[in-house]
N, C-alpha and C positions, 0 to 999 in steps of 0.2 A: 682733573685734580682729585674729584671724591670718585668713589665705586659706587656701587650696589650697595644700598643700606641694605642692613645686615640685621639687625634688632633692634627691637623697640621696647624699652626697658620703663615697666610701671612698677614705681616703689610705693610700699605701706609700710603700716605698723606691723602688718598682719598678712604676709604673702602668700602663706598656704591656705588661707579663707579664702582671699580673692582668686587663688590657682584654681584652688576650689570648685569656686561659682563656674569660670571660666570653659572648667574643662568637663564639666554636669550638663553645663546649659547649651555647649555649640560642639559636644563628644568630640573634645582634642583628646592626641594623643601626648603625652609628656614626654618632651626630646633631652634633657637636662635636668640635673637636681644636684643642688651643691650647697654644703652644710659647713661652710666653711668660716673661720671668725670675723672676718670682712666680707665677705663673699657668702651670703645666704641668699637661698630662692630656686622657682620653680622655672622652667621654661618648656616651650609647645613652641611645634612647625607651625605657623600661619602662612601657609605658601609661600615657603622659601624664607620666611624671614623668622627670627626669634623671638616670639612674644615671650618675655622674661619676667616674671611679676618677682622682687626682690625685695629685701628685708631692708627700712633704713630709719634710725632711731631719728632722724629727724622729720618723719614724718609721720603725722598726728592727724584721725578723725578723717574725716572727708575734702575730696577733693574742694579749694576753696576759689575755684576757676574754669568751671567745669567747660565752656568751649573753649579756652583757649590752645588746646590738642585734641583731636579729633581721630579718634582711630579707624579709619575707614575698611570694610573689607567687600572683597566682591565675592559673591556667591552664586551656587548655581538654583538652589530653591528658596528665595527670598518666605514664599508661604510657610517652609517649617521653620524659619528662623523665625519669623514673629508667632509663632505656635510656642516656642521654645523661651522667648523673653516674655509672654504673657505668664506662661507656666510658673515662672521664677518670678515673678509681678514685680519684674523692672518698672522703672518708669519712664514710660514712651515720652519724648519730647515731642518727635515726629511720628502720627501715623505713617501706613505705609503709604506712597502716592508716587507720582510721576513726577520726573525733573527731566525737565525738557533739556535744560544745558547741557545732561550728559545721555540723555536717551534711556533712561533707565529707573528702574521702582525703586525707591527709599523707605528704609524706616531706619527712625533715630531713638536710640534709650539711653541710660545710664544704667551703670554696672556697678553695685552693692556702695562701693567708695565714690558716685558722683562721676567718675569718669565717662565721659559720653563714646559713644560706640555707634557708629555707621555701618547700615548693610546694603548694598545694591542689588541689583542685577537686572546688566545691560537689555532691551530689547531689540528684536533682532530685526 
């Protein structure tokens, strides 16, 4: 009945701040840009899927829910990802460690607005 999710759409007050951070901190490349009067914002390939960060006057300050979405991504050198959110002095929720459920090393931060952000990468 559904496909392949397709995009994952993060709205601010302020989307080219957050594109910003986004594409400084983990060197995306920007796949989309649209300046349109409904339709404003930034988006990047996140393997295969559309990270979208997008302009919405209904949204104000920081995220006020921060696990209830969870952006997970898998990675191949978990070590320069947390090289790279120190650099930016996110704040780590999770050091990195082991999670035995999925076989693989974790770290968890938030990203400028509260939005929390997962990184893995499986062991083999």
């Amino acid at each position: 009945m559904i496909g392949k999710l397709d995009c994952i759409a993060i709205w601010s007050q302020d989307p080219h701040k957050l594109a910003s951070w986004y594409q400084s901190t983990f060197e995306l490349t920007e796949s989309l840009r649209l300046s349109e009067p409904d339709d404003t914002g930034i988006g990047f390939d996140a393997g295969g899927i559309l990270l979208w960060f997008g302009k919405s006057s209904k949204i104000q300050g920081t995220n006020k829910d921060p696990l209830r979405h969870i952006l997970e991504f898998k990675v191949e050198d978990l070590d320069k990802v947390e090289v790279a959110l120190k650099n930016v002095q996110a704040t780590i929720i999770r050091e990195k460690s082991y999670a035995s459920s999925i076989n693989a090393d974790v770290i968890t931060a938030q990203d400028p607005e509260g939005n929390t952000i997962q990184f893995f990468k499986e062991r083999k």
